[in-house]
C-alpha positions in Angstrom: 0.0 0.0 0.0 2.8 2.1 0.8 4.8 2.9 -2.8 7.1 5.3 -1.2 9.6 4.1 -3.8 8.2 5.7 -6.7 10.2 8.1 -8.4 8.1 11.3 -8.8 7.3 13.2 -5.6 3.9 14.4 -6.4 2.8 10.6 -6.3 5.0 10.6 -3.1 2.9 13.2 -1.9 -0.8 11.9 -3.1 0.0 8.8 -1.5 0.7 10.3 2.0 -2.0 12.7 1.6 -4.6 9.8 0.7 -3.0 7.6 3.7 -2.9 10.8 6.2 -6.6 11.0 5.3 -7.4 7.4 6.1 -5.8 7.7 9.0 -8.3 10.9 10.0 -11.0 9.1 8.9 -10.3 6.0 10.9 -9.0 8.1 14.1 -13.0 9.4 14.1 
């Protein structure tokens, strides 16, 4: 789930953004 490894840093970036937001959802 976690593709920290690709190469372009807006992906980088959607990725934490989308798993930062999971992690707010879940946390309510």
């Amino acid at each position: 789930m976690y593709r920290f490894f690709l190469p372009p840093i807006e992906s980088n970036f959607i990725v934490v953004g989308l798993v930062w937001h999971a992690n707010v959802i879940y946390a309510i």
